[in-house]
N, CA, C and O atoms as CSV, one atom per row, in Angstrom:
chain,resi,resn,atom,element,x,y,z
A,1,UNK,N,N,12.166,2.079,23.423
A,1,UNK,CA,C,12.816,2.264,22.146
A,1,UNK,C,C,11.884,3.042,21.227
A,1,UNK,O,O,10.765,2.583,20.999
A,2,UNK,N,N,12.264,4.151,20.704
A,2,UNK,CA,C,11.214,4.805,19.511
A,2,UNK,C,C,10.650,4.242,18.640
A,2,UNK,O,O,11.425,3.330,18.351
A,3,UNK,N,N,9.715,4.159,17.947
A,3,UNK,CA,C,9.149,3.956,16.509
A,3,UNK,C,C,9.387,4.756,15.701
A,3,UNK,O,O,9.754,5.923,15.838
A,4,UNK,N,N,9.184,4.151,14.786
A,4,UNK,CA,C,9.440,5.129,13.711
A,4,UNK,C,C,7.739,4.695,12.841
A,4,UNK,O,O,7.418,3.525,13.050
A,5,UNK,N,N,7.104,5.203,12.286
A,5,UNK,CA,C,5.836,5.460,11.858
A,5,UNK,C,C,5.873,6.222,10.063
A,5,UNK,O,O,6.662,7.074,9.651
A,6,UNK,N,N,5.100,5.762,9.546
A,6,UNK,CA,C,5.075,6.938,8.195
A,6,UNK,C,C,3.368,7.437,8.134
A,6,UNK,O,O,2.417,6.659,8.203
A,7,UNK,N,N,3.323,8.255,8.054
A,7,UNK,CA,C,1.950,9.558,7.810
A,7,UNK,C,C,1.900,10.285,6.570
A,7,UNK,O,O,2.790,11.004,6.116
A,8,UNK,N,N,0.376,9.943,5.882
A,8,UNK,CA,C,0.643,10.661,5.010
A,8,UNK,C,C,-0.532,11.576,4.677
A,8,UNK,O,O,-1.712,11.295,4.469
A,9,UNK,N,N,0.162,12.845,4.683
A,9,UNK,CA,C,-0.919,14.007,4.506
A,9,UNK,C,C,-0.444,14.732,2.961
A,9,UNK,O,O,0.532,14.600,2.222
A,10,UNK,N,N,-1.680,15.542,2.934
A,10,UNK,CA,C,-1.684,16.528,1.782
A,10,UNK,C,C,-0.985,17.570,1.804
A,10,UNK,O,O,-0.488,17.978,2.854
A,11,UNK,N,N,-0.820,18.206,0.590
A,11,UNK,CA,C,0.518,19.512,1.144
A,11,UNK,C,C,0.109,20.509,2.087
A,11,UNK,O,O,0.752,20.830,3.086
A,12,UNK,N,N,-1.019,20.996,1.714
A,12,UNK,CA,C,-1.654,22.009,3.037
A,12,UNK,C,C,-1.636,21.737,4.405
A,12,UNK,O,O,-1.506,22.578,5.294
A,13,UNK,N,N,-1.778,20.452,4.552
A,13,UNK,CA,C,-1.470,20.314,6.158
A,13,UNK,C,C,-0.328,20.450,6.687
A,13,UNK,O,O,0.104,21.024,7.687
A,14,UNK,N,N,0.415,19.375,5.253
A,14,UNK,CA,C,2.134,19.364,5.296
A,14,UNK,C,C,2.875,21.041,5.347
A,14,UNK,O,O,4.046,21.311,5.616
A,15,UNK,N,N,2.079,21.719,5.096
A,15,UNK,CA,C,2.820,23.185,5.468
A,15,UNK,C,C,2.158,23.553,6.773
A,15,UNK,O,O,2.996,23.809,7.637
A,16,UNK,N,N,0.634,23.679,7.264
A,16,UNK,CA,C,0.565,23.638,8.564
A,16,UNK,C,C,1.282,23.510,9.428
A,16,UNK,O,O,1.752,24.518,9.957
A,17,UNK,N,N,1.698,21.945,9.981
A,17,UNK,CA,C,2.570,21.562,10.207
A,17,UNK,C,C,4.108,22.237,10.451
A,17,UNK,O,O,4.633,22.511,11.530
A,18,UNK,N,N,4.745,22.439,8.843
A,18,UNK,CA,C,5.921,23.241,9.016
A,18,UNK,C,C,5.722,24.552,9.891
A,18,UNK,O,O,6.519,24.941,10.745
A,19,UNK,N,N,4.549,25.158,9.545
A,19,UNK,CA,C,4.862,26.562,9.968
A,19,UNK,C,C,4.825,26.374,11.667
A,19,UNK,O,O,5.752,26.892,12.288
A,20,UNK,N,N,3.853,25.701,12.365
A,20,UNK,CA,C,3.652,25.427,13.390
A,20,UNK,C,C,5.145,25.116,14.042
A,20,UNK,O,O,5.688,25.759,14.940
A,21,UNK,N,N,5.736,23.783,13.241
A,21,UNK,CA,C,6.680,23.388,14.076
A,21,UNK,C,C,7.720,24.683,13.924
A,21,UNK,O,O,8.371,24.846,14.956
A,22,UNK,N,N,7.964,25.460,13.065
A,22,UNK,CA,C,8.985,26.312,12.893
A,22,UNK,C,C,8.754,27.517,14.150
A,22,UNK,O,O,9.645,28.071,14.793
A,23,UNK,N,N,7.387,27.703,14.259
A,23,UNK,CA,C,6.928,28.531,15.181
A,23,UNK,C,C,7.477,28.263,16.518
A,23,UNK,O,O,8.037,29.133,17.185
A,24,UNK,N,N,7.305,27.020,16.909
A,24,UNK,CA,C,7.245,26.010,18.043
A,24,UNK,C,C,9.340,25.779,17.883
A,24,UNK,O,O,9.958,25.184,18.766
A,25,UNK,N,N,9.690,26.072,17.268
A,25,UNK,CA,C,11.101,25.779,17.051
A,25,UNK,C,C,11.521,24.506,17.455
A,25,UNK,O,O,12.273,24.087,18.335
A,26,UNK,N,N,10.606,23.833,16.283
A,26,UNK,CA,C,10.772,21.974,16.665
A,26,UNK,C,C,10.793,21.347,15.505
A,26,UNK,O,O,10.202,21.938,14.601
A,27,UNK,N,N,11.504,19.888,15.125
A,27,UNK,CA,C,11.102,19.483,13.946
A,27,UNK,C,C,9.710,18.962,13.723
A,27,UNK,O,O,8.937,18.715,14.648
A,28,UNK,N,N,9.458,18.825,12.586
A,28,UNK,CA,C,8.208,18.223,12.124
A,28,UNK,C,C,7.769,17.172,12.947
A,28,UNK,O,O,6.729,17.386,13.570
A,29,UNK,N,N,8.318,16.096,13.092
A,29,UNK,CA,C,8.067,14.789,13.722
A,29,UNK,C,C,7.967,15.196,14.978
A,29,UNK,O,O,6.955,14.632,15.394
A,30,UNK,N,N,8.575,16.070,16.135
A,30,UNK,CA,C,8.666,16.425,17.040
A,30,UNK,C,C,7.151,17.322,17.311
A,30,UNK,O,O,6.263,17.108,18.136
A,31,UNK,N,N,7.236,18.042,16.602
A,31,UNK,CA,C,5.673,19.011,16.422
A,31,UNK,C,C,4.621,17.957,16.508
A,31,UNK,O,O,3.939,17.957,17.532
A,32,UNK,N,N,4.388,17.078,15.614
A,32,UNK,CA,C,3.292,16.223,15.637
A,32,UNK,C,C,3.224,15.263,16.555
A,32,UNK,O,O,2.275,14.480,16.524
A,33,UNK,N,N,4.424,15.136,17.728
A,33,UNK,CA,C,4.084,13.929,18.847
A,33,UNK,C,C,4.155,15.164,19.628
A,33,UNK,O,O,3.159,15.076,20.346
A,34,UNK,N,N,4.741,16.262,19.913
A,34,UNK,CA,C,4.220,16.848,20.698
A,34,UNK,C,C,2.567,17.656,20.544
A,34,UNK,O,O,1.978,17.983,21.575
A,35,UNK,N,N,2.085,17.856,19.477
A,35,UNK,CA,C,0.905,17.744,19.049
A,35,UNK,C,C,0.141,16.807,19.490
A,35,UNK,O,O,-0.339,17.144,20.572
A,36,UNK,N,N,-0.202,15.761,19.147
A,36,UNK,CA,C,-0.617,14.561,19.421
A,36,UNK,C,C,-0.708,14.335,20.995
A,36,UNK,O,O,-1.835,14.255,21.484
A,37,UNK,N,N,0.290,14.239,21.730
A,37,UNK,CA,C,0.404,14.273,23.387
A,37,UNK,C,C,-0.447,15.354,24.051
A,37,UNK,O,O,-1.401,15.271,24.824
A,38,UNK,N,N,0.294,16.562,23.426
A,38,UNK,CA,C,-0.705,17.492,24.130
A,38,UNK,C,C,-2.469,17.280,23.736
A,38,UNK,O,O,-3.286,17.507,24.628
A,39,UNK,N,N,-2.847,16.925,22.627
A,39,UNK,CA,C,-4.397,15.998,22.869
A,39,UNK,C,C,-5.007,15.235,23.649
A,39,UNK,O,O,-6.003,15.562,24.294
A,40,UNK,N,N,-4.483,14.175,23.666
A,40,UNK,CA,C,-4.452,13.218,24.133
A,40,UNK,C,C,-4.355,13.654,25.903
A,40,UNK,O,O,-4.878,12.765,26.575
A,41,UNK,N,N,-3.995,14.414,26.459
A,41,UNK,CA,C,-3.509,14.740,27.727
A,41,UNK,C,C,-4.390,15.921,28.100
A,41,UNK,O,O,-4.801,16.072,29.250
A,42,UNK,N,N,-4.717,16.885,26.949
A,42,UNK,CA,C,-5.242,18.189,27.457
A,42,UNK,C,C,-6.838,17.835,26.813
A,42,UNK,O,O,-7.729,18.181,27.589
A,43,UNK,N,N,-7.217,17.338,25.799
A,43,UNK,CA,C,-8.599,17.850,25.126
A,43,UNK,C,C,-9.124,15.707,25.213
A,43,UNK,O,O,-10.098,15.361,24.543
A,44,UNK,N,N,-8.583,14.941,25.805
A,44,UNK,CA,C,-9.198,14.001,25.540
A,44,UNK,C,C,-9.861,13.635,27.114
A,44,UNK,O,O,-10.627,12.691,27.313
A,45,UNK,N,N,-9.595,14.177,27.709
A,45,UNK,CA,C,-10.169,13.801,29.132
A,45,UNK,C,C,-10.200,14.816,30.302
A,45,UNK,O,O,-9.399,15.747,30.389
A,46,UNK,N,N,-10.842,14.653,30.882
A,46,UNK,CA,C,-12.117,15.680,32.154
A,46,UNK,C,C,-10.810,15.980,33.156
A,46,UNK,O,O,-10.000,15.288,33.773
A,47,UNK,N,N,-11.089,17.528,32.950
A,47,UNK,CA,C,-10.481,17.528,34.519
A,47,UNK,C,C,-10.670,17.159,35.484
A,47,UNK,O,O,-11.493,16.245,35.534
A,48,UNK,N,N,-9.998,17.662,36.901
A,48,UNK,CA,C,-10.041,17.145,38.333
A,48,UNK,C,C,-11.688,17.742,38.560
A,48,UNK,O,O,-12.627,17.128,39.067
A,49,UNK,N,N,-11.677,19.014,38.054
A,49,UNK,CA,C,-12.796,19.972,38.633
A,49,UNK,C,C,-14.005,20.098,37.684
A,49,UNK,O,O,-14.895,20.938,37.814
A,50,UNK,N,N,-13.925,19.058,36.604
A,50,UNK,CA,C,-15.110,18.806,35.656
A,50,UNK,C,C,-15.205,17.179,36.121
A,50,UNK,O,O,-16.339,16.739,35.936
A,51,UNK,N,N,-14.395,16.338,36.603
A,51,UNK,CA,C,-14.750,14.762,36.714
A,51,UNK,C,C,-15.345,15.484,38.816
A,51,UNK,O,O,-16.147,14.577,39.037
A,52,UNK,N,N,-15.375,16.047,39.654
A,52,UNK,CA,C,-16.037,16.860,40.343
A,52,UNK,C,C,-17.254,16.886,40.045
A,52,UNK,O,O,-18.094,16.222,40.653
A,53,UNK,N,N,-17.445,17.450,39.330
A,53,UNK,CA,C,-18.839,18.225,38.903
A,53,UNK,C,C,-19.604,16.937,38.111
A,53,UNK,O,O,-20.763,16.969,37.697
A,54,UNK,N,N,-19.033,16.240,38.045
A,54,UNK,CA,C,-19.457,14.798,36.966
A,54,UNK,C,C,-20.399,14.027,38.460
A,54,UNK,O,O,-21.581,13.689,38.527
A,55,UNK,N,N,-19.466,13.967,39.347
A,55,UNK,CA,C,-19.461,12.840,40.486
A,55,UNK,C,C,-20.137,13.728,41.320
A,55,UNK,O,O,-20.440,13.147,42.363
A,56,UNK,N,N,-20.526,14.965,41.303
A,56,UNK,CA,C,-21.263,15.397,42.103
A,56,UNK,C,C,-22.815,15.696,41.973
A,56,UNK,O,O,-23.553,16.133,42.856
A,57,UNK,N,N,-23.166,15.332,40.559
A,57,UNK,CA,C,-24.535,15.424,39.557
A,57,UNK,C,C,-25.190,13.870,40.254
A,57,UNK,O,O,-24.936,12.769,39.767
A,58,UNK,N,N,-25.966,14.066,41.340
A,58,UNK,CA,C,-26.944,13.023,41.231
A,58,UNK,C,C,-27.838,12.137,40.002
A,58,UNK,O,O,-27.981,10.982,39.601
A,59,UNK,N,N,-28.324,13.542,39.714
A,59,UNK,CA,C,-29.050,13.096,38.237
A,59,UNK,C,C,-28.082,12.685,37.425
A,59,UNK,O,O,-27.682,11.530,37.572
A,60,UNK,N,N,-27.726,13.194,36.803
A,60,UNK,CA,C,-27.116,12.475,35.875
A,60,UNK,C,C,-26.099,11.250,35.774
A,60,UNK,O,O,-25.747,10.586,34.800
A,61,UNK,N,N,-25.629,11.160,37.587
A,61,UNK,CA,C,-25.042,9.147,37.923
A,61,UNK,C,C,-26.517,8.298,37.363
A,61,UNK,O,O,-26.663,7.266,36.708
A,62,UNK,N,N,-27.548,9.335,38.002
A,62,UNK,CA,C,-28.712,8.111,37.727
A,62,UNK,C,C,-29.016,7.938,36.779
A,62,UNK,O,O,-29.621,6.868,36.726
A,63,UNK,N,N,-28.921,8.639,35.440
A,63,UNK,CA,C,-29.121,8.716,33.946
A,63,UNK,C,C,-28.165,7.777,33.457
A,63,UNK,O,O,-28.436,7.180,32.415
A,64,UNK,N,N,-27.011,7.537,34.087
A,64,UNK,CA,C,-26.044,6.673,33.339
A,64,UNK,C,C,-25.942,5.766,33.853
A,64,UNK,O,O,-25.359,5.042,33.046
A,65,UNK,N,N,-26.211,4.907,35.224
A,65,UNK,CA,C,-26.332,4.022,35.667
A,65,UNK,C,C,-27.625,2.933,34.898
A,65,UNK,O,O,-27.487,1.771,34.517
A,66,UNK,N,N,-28.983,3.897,34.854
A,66,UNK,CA,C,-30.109,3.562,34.245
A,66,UNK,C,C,-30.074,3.115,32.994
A,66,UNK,O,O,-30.703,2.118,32.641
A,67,UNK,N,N,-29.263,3.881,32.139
A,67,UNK,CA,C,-28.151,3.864,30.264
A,67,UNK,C,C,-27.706,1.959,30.477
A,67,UNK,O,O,-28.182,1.002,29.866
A,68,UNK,N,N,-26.437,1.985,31.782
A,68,UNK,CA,C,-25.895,1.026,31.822
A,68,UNK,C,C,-26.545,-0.216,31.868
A,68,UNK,O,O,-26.039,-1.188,31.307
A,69,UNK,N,N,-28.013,-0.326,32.701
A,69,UNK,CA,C,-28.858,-1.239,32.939
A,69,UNK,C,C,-29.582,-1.609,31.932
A,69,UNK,O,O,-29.875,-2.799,31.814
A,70,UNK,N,N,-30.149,-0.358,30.714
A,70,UNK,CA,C,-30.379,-0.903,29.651
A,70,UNK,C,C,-29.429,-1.849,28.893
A,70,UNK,O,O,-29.733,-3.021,28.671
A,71,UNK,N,N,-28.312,-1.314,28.520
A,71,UNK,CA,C,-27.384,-1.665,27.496
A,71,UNK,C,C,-27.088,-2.780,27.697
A,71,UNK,O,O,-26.538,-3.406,26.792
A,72,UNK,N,N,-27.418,-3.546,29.249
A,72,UNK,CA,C,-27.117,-4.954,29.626
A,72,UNK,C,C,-28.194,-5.495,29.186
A,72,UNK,O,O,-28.102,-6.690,28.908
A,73,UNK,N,N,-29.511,-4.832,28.986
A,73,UNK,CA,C,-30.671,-5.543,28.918
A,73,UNK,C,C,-30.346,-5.847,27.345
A,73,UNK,O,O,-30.616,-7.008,27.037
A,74,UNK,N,N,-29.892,-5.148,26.426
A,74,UNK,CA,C,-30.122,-5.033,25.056
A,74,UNK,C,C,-31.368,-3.677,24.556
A,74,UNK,O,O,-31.949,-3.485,23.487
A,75,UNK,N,N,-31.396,-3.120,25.548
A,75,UNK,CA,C,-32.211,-2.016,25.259
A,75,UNK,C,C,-31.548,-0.621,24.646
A,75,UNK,O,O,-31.360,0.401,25.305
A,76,UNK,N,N,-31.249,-0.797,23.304
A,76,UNK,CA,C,-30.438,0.667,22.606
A,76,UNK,C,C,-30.600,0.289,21.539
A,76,UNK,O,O,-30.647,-0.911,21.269
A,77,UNK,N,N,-30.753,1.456,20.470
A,77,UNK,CA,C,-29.890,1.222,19.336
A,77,UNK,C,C,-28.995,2.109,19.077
A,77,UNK,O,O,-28.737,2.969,19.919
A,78,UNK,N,N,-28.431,2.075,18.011
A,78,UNK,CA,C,-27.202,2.404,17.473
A,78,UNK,C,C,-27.223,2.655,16.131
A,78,UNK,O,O,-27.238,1.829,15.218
A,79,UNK,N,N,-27.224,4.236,16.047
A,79,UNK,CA,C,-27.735,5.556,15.195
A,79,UNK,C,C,-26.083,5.454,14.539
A,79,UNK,O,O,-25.140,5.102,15.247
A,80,UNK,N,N,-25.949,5.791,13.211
A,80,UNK,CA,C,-24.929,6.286,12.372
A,80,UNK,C,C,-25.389,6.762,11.702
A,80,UNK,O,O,-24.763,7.323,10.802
């Protein structure tokens, strides 16, 4: 079943937006979940042939395995 959601932006984006979706020949709400999806799907996670190249880096499994063994120890901090 859909949601329905309220967002609230400034007018400059709020025309962004329009022009995009008008471009895209979509409504607003439509623009921004298809926006949103395509993120989420394209720019939030590794490809086949970069998670490859991830799993094929010796060094660097051992850099993050070594990371993991600290972080159990309590060995990090945590920079903001």
């Amino acid at each position: 079943m859909p949601k329905t959601i309220t967002l609230r932006i400034d007018e400059n984006v709020y025309g962004l937006f329009k022009t995009a979706a008008s471009a895209e020949k979509r409504t607003i709400s439509n623009f921004i979940e298809y926006a949103a999806l395509n993120f989420l799907t394209e720019e939030s996670y590794v490809s086949d042939e970069e998670m490859k190249d991830i799993l094929d880096d010796q060094k660097l499994l051992q850099s993050l395995e070594n990371a993991k063994k600290d972080v159990k120890k309590g060995k990090y901090k945590i920079v903001a």
